[in-house]
N, CA, C and O of each residue as an XYZ file, in Angstrom:
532
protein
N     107.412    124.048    115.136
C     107.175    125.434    115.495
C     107.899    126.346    114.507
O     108.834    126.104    113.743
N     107.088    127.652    114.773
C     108.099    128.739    113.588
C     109.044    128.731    114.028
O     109.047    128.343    115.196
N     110.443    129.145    113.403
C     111.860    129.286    113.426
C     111.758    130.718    114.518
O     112.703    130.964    115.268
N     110.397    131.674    114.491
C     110.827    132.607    115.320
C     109.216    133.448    115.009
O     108.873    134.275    114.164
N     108.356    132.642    116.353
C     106.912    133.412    116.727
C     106.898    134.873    117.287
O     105.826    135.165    117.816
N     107.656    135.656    117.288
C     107.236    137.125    116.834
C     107.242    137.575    115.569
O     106.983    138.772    115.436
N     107.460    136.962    114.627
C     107.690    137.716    113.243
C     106.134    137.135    112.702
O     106.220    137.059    111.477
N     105.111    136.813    113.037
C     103.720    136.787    113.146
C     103.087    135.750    113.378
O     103.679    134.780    113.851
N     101.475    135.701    113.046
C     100.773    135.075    113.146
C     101.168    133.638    112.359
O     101.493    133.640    111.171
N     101.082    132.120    113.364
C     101.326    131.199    112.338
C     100.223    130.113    112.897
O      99.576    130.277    113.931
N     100.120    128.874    111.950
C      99.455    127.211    111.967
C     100.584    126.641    111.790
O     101.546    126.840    111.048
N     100.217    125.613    112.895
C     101.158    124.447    113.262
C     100.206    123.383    112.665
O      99.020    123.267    112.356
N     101.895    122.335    112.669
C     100.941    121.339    112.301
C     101.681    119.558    112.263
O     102.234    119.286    111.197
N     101.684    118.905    112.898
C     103.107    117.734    113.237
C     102.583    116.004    112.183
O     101.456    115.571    111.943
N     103.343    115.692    111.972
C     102.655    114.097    111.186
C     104.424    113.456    112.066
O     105.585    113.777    111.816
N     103.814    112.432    113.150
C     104.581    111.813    114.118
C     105.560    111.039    113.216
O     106.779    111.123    113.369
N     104.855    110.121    112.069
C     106.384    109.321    111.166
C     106.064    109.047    109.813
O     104.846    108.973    109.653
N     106.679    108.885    108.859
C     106.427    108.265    107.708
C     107.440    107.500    107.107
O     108.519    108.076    106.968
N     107.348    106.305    106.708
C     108.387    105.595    106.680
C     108.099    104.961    105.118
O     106.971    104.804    104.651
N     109.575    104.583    104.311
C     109.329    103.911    103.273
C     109.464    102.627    102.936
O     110.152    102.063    103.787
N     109.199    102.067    102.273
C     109.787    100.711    101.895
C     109.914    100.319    101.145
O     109.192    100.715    100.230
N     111.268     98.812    100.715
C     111.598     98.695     99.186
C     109.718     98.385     98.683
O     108.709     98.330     99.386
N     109.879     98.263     97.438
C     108.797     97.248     96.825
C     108.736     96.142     97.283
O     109.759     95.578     97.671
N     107.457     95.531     97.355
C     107.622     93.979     97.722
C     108.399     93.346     99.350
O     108.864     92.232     99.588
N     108.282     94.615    100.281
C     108.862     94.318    101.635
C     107.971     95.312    102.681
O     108.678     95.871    103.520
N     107.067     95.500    102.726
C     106.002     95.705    103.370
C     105.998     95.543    105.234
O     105.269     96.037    106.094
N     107.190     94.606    105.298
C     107.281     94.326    106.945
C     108.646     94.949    107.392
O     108.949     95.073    108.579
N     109.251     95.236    106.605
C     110.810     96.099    106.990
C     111.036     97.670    106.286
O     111.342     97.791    105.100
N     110.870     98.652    107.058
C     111.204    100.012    106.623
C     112.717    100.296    105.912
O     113.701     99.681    106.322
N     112.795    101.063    105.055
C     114.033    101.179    104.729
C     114.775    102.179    105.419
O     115.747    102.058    106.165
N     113.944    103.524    104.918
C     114.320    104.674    105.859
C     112.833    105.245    106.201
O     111.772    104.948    105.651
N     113.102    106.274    107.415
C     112.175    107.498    107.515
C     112.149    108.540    107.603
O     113.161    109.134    107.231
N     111.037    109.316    108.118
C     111.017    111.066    108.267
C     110.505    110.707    109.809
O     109.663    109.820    109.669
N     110.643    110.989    111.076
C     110.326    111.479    112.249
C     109.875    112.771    112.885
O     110.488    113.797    113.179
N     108.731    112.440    112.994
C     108.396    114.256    114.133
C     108.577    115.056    113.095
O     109.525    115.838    113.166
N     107.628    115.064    111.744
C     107.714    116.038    110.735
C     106.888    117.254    111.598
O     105.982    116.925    112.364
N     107.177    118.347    111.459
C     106.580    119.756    112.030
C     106.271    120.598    111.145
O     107.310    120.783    110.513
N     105.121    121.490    110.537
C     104.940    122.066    108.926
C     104.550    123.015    110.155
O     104.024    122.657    111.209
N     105.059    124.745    109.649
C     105.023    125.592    110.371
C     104.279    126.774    108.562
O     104.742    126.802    107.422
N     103.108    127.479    109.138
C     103.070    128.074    107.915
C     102.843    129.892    109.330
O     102.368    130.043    110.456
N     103.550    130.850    108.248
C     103.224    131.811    109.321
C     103.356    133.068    108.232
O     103.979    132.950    107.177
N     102.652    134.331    108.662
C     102.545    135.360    108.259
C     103.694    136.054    108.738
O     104.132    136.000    109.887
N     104.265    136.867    107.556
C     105.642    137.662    106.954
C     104.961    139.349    107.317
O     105.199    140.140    108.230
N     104.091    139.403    106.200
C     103.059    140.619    105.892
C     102.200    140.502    104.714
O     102.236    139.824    103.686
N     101.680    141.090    105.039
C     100.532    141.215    104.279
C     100.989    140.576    102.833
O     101.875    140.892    102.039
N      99.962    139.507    102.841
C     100.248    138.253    102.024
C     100.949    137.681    101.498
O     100.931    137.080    100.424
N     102.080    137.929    102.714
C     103.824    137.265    102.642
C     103.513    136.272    103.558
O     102.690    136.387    104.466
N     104.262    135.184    103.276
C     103.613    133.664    104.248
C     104.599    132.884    103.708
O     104.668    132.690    102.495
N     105.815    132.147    104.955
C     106.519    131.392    104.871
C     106.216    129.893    105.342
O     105.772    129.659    106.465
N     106.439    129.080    104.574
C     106.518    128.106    105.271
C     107.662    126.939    105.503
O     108.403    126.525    104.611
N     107.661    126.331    107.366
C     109.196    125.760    107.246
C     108.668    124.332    107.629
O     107.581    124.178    108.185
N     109.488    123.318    107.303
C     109.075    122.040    107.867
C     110.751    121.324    108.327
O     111.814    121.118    107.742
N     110.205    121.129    109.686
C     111.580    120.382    109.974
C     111.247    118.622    110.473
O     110.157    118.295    110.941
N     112.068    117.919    110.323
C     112.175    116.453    110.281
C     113.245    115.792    111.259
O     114.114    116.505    111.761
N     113.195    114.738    111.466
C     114.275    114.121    111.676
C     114.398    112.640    110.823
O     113.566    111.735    110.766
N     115.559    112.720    110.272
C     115.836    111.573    109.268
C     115.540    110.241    109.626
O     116.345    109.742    108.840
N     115.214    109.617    109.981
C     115.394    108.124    110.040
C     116.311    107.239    109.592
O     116.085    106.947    108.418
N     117.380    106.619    110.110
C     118.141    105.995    108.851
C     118.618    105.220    109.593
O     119.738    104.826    109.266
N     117.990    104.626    110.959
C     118.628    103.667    111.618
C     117.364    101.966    111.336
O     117.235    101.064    112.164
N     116.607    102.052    109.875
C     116.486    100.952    109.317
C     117.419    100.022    108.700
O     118.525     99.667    109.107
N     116.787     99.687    107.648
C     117.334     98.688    106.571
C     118.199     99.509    105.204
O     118.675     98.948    104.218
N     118.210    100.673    105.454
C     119.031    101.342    104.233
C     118.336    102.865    104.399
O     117.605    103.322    105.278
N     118.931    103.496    103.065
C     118.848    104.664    103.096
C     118.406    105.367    101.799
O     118.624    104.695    100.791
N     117.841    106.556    101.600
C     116.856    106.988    100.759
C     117.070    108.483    100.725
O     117.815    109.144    101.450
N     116.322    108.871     99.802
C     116.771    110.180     98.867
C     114.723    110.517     98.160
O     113.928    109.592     97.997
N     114.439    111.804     97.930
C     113.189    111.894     97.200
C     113.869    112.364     95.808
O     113.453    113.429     95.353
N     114.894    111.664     95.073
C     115.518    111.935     93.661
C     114.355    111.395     93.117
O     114.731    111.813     92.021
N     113.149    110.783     92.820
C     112.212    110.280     92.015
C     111.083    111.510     92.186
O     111.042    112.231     91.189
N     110.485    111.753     92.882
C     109.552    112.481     93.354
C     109.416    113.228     94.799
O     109.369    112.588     95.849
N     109.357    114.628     94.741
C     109.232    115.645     96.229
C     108.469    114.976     97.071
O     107.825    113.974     96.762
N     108.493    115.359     97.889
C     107.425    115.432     98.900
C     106.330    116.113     99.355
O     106.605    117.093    100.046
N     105.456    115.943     99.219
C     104.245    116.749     98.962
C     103.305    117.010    100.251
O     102.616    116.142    100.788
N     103.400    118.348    100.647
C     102.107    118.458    102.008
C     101.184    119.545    100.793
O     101.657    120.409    100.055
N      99.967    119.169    100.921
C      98.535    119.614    101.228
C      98.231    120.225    101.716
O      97.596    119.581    102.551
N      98.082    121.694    102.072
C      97.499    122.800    102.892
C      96.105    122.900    103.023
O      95.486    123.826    102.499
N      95.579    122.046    103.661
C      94.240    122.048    103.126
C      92.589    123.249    104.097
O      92.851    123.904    105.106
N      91.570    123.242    103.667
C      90.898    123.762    104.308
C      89.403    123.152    104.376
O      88.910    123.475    103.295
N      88.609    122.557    104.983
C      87.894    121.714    104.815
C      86.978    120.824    103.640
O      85.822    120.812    103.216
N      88.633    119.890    103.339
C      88.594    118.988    102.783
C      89.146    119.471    101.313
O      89.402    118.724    100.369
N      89.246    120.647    101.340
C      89.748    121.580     99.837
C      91.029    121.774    100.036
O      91.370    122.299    101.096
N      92.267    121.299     98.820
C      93.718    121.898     98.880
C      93.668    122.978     98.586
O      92.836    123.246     97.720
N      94.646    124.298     99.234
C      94.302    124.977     99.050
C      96.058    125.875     99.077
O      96.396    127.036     99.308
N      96.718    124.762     98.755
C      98.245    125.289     98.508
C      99.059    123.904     98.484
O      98.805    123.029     99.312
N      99.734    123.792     97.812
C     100.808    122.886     97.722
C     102.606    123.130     98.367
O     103.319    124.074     98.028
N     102.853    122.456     98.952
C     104.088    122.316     99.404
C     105.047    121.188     98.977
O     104.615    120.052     99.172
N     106.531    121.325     98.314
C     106.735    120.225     97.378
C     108.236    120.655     98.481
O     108.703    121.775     98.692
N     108.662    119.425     98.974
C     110.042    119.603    100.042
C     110.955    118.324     98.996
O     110.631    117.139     98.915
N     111.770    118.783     98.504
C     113.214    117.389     98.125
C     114.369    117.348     98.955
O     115.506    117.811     98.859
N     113.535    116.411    100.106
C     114.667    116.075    101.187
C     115.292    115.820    100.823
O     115.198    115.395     99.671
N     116.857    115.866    101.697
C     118.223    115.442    101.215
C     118.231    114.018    101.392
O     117.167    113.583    101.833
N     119.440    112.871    101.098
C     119.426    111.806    101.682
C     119.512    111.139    103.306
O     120.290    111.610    104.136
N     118.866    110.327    103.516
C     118.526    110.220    104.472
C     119.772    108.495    104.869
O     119.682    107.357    104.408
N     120.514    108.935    105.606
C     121.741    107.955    105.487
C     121.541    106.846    106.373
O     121.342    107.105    107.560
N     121.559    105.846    106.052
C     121.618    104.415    106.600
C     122.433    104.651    108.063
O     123.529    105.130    107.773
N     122.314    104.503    109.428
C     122.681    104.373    110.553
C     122.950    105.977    111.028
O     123.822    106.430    111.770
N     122.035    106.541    110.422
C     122.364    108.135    111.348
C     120.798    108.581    111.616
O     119.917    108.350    110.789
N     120.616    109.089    112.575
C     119.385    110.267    112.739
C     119.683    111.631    112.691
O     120.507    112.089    113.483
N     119.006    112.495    111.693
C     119.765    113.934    111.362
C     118.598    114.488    111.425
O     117.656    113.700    111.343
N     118.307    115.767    111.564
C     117.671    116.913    111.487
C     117.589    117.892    109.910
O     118.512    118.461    109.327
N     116.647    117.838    109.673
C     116.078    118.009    108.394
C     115.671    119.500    108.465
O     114.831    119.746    109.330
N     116.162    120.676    107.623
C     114.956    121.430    107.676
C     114.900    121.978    106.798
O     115.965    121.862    106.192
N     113.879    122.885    106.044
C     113.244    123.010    104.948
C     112.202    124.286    105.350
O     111.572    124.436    106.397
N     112.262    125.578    103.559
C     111.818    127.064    104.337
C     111.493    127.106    102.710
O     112.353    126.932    101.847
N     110.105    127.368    102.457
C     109.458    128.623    101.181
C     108.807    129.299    101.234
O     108.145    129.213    102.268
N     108.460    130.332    100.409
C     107.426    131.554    100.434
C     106.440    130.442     99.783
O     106.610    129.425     99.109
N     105.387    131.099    100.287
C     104.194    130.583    100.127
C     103.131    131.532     99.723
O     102.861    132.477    100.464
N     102.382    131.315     98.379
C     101.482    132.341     97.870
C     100.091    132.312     98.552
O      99.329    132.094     97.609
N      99.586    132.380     99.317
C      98.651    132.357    100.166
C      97.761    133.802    100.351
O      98.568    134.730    100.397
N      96.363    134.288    100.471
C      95.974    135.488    101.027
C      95.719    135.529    102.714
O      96.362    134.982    103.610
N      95.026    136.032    102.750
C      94.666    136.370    104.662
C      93.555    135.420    104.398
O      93.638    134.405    105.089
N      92.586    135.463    103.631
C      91.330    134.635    104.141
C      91.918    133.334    104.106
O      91.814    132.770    105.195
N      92.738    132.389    102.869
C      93.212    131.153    102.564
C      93.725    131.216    103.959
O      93.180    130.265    104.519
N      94.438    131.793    104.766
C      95.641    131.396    106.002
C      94.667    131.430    106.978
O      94.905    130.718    107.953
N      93.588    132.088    106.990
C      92.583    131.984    108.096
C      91.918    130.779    107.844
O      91.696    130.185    108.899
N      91.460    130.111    106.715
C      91.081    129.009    106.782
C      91.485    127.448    106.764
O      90.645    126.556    106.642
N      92.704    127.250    106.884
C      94.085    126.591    106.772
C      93.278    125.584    108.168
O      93.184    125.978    109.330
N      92.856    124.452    107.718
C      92.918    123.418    108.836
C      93.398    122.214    108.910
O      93.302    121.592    109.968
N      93.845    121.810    108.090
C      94.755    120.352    108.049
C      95.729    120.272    107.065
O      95.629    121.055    106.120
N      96.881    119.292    107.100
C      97.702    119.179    105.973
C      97.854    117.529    106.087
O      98.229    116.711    106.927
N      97.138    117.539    104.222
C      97.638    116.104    103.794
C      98.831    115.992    102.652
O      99.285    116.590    101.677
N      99.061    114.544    103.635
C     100.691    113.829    102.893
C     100.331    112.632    102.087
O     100.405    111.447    102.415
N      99.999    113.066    101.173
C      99.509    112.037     99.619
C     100.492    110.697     99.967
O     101.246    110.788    100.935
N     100.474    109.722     99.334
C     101.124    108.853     98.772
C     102.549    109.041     98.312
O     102.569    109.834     97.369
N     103.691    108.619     98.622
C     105.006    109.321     97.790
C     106.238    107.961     97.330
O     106.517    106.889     97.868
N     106.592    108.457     96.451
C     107.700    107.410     96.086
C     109.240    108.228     96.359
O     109.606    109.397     96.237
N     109.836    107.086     96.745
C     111.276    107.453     97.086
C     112.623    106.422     96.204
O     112.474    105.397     95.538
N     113.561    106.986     96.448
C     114.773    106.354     95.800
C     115.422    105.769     97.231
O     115.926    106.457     98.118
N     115.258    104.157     97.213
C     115.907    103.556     98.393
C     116.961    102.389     97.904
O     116.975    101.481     97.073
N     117.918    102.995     99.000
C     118.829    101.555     99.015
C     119.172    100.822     99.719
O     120.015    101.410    100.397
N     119.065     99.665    100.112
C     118.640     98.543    100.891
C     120.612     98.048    101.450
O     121.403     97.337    100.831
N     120.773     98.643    102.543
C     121.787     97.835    103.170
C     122.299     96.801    103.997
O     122.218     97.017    105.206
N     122.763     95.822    103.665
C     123.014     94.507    103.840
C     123.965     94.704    104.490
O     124.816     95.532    104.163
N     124.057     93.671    106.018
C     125.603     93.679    106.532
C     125.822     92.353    107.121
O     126.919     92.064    107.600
């Protein structure tokens, strides 16, 4: 949700988990993102913030960082991107669950925000480290 639905009109939008893994380990997560929430909302007139909050995952096999590559949501509008969102989560620490959150201006007009119907999460690589105990 927006940080604060009177300051205008917004699209919601939730992706329940995404999780990473080393190379070559396909059956054990290292870390994740939980209950991602992408909030895009109107400022004014073609001022448009957008916030995404998370919860870390880090009660896998280790812990992870996007130091290789952001994280990328897709603003999309049927089937067309139609804004990019690039988030460089912080590290995500081996045996903690933390709360993530994340806020940019977003160049968007009124018609693009009126037509705003899905957001895709491409493919992403992460920096993981695998803890052993």
């Amino acid at each position: 949700m927006p940080s604060d639905t009177e300051r205008g009109a917004s699209k919601y939008g939730r992706i329940p988990f995404v999780y990473f893994y080393q190379d070559g380990a396909a059956a054990d997560p290292a870390f994740g993102l939980l209950d991602i929430e992408i909030a895009i909302q109107r400022r004014g007139p073609e001022d448009f913030v957008c916030e995404v909050y998370a919860i870390g995952d880090g009660y896998q096999s280790g812990h992870g960082a996007s130091k290789p590559e952001p994280l990328v949501f897709e603003l999309r509008s049927r089937g067309r991107t139609i804004a990019k969102v690039e988030w460089r989560y912080r590290t995500v620490l081996s045996g903690h669950m933390d709360a993530m959150t994340f806020s940019t201006s977003l160049a968007l007009t009124d018609e693009e925000f009126g037509l705003l119907d899905s957001v895709l999460l491409p493919s992403a690589r992460a920096e993981v480290t695998v803890c052993l105990e």
